[in-house]
N, C-alpha and C positions, 0 to 999 in steps of 0.2 A: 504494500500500500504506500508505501512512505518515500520509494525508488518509483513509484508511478507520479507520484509529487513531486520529485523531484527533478524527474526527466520533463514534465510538462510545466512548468514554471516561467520556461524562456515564451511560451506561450502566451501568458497572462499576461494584463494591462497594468501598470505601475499605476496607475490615474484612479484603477477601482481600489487600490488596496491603502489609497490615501486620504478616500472619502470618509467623514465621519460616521455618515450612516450604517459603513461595513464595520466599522472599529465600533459604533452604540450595540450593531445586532451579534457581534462577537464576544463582547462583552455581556450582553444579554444573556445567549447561548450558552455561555459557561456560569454565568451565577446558575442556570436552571440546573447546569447539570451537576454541580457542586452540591443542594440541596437533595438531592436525593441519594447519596452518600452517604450524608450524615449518620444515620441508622447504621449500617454498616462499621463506621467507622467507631460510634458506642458499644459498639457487637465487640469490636476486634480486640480495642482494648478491656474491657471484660475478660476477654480468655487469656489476654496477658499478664493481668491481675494474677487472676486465678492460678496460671505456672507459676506465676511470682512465688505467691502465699503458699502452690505445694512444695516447690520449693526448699523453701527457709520450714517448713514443717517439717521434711524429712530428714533436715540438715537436723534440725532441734531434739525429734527422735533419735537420732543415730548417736548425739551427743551427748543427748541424757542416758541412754543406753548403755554407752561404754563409759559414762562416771558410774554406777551403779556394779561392774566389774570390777 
């Protein structure tokens, strides 16, 4: 996708990509898609928490374990 962009570039018009209208609706376009992310991104850190916390848990067993030997 990204080599089909970039081979067709010499193409495009330098005049559209300076107009305001394309920089407000580009800018539009990504607040919309940023917003539905969000969720996901509350998800993710959750489950990074959570290794966190097992973590340091089985760190804390392991070491109350072996002081009791």
């Amino acid at each position: 996708m990204y080599v089909d962009l970039l081979t067709n570039t010499s193409l495009l018009d330098p005049s559209v990509w300076t107009s305001s209208d394309v920089l407000s609706a580009a800018v539009d376009y990504q607040a919309k898609k940023r917003k539905g992310g969000s969720g996901l991104f509350i998800i993710g850190g959750l489950c990074c928490l959570l290794v966190i916390v097992g973590i340091v848990g089985i760190i804390y067993l392991l070491t109350k374990r072996k002081n009791q030997q």
